[in-house]
N, C-alpha and C positions, 0 to 999 in steps of 0.2 A: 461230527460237524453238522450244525443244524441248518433243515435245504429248507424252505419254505415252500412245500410244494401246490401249497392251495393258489398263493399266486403267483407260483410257474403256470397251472392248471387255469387259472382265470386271464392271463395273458395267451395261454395259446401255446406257450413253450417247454420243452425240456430240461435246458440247460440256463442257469441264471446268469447267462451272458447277452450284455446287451451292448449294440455298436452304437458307439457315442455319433451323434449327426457332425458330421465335417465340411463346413460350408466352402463355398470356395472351388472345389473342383473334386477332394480325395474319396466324397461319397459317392461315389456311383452305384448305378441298379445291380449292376455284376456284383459289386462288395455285398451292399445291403443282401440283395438273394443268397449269396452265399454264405452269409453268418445266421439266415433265417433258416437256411437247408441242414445248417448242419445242428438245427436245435435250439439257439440261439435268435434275438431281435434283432433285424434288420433295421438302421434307422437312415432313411434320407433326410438330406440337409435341404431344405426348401427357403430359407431362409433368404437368399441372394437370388430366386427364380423368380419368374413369370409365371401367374397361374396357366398359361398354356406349357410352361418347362414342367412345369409341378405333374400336369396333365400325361405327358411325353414320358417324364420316367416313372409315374405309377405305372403307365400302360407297359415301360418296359420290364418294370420289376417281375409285374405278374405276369409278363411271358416266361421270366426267368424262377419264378418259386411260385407255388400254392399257400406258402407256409407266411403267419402274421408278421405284420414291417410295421415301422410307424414312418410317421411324420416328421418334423421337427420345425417351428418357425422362433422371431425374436416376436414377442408380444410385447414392446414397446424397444426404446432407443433414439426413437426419429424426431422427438423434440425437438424444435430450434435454442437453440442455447446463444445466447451473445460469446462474441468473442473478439479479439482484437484483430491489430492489426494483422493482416493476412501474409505481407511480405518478406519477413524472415522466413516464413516456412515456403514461402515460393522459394527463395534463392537458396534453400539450401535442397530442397528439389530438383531445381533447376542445374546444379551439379550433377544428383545420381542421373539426369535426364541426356545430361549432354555426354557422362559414361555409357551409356546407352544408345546412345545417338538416334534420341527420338527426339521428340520437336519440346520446345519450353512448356512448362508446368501452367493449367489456366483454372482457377479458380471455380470451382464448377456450382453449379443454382443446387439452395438443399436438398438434397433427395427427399422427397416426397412418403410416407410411409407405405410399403404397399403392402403392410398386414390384410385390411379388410379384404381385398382382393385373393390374397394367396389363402386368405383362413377359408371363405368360399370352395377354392379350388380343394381344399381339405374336405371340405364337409362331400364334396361330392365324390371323392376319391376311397370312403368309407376307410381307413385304414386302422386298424385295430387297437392302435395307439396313437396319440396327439400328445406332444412334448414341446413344451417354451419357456423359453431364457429371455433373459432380462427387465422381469416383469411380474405385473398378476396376469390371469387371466379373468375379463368379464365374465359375471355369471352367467348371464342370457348363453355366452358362446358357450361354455361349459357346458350345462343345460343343453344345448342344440347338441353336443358331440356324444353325451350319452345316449341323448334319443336314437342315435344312428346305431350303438354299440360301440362307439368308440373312447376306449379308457382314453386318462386325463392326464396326465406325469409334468409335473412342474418342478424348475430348479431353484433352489436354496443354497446359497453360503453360508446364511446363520442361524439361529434356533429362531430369532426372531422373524425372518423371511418363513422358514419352513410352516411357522403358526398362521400364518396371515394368509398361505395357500392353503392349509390344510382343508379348510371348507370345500372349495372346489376343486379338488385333486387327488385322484385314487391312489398315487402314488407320488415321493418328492425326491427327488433325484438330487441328494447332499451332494454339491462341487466342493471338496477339498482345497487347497491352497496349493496342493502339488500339481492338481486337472492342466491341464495344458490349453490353447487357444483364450476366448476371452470368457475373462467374469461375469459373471451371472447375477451378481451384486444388483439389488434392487433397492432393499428399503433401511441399508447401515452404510457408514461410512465404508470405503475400499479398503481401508486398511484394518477397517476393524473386523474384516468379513474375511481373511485368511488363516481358517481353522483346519488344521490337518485333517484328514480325511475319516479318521478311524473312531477320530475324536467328534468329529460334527455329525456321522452315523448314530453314534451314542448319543448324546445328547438330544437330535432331533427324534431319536426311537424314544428315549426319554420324558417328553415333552408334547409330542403328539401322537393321533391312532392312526396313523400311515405308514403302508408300506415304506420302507426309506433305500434307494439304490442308489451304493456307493459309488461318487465317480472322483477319480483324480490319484495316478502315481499308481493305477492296477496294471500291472505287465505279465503275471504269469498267476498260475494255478496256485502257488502258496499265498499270495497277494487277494486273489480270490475268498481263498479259505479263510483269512485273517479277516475278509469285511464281511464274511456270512457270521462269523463268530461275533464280530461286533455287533452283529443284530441288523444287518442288513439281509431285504430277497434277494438281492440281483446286485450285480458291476456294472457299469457303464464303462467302455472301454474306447477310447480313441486312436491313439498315438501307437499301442499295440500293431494298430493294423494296418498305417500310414505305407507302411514297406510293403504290404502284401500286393501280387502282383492286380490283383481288380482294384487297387485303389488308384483314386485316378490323380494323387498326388504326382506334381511333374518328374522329369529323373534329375534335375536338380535339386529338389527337395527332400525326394529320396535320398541320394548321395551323403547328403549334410544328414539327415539322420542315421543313415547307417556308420558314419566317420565317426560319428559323436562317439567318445572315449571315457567323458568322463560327463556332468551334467550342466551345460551349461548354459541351462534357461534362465530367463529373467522376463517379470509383470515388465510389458512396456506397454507406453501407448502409443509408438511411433509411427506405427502403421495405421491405425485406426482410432487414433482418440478415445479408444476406455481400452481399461486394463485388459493384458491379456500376457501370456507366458510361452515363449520361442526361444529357439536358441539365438544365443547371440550373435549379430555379424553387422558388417559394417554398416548398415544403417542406423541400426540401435544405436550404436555407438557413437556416430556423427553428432545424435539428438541427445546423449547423454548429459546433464546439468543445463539442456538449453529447450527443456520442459515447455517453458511455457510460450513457447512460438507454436507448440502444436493447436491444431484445433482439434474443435467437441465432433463425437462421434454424432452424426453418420460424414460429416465433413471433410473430416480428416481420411475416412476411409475411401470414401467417392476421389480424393486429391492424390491419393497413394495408387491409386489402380492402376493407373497408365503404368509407372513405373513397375510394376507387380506382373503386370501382364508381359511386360517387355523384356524382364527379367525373366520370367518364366521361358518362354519362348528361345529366350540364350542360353541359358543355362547359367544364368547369374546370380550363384545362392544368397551373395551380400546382400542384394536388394529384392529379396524375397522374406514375406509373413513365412519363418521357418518353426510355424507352433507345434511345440509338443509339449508333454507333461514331464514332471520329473520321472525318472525312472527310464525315459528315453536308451541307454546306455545296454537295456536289454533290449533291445526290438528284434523278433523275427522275420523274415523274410519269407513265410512260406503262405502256399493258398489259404486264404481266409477261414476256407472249412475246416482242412487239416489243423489250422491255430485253433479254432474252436474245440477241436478233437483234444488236440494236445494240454489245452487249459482245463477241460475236465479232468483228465486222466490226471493231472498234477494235484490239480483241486480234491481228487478223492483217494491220494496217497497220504492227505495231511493229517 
């Protein structure tokens, strides 16, 4: 099985496991340190933070590991996009709201992009890896994140995304169609940017001189072996680790992923206005063929929160972003390190 070890060697790590950033709550500095301790890349989701939150869990990572993490922000999304009328999607809010019995659904002011802000908090946080979705990255920023030593890893859906980072990025982090949470889709239509996972590795190793790490529908050690064999360095792994006890996924969320029996995700955008892949549960379904009441991301996801949060806090999986990847139906439940221990040993039985 061929290991790439010059860039295992040139990131810092042992093991070509890397933790997919999970915005939202499930990244914490416990998770990230522990997948970085046990050999493996630690990645925090910075994405949804405050350059002083950004500030707060770097400092707490590295109380908790010596060993390299990265970063991860969205480098774009925040565009004002027109949209319609607002009030179908309030009143069918306005339902899961009064399930919940929190106060009416209120249309909230665009979110404002706070990349420049959080990318700052990056540069000053040195962390050995810088990784972004939804986007390019500028070259000045690129450029500034070497000078510190910090690698560059940007995401691709399609061979034609993976080309158009390849200049500025040490490495392209191919998202599958199985990946769970949201698409990464930048520069193709969404639907034409769902390439199996095994297959957009090839292709993008094919096509450009970048490292390429597989993410989307990796669950265990044979899963592993089959994208180094396709010609990837490294996994990127998410939804593997959602159950492990340092993810700070809720225990609602947890539950629905451990239940899951058989796979039953689906791209939606009901939570957040761009595509993304959760199991399904009653709000999905509410929004199902009544599409176009949603609004455009970041809108749609600033307008879900309330209810998100409210849900969380209850323990109410239906109105909870329950993202995973396919492949979900394997999840283990053990310490994050031990799961990294266990993915090698499978990964070098193959």
């Amino acid at each position: 099985m061929p290991v790439n070890t010059r860039f295992l060697a040139e990131v810092g790590i042992e093991n070509p496991v890397i933790l997919a950033p999970m915005g939202g709550g499930p990244s914490t500095p416990e998770l990230v340190a522990a997948v970085s301790n046990a050999g493996g890349l630690g990645t925090l989701a910075a994405a949804y933070l405050t350059p002083e939150q950004i500030e707060a869990e770097v400092r707490r990572t590295r109380q908790l590991t010596n060993r390299p993490f990265g970063i991860n922000l969205f480098s774009a999304g925040y565009e004002k996009k027109e949209h319609g009328d607002p009030s179908p999607m309030l009143r069918m809010l306005a339902e899961a709201h009064q399930a919940l019995g929190i106060a009416a659904p209120v249309l909230p002011e665009h979110p404002a992009n706070p990349f420049p802000d959080q990318f700052q908090a990056v540069i000053e946080a040195h962390p050995r890896v810088f990784s972004f979705t939804f986007g390019t990255l500028d070259r000045v920023a690129a450029n500034e994140l070497r000078a510190i030593g910090t690698l560059v890893f940007g995401t691709a859906t399609t061979v034609r995304e993976a080309q158009i980072l390849e200049n500025d990025v040490d490495a392209i982090i191919a998202q599958g169609s199985e990946a769970g949470a949201h698409r990464g889709t930048f520069a193709d239509a969404f639907e034409d940017a769902m390439v199996p996972t095994l297959q957009l590795v090839r292709e993008i190793k094919q096509a450009t001189s970048c490292p390429v790490i597989a993410s989307g529908g990796i669950m265990d050690g044979r899963d592993i072996a089959a994208a180094l064999e396709a010609g990837a360095a490294a996994v990127q792994m998410g939804t593997a680790f959602l159950a492990c006890p340092e993810s700070g996924a809720s225990a609602a969320y947890k539950q629905a992923l451990l239940s899951a029996k058989q796979d039953t995700t689906v791209i939606t955008r009901a939570y957040s206005g761009r595509p993304a892949r959760g199991l399904r549960n009653e709000f999905i379904e509410k929004l199902e063929g009544k599409e176009e009441a949603i609004l455009p991301y970041p809108l749609q996801n600033a307008l879900t929160r309330p209810m998100r949060t409210a849900a969380s806090k209850q323990g109410h999986a239906e109105f909870l972003s329950l993202w995973a990847g396919q492949g979900v139906t394997r999840i283990r439940p053990m310490p994050a390190g031990e799961l990294v221990q266990t993915l090698v040993r499978e990964m070098e039985t193959q």
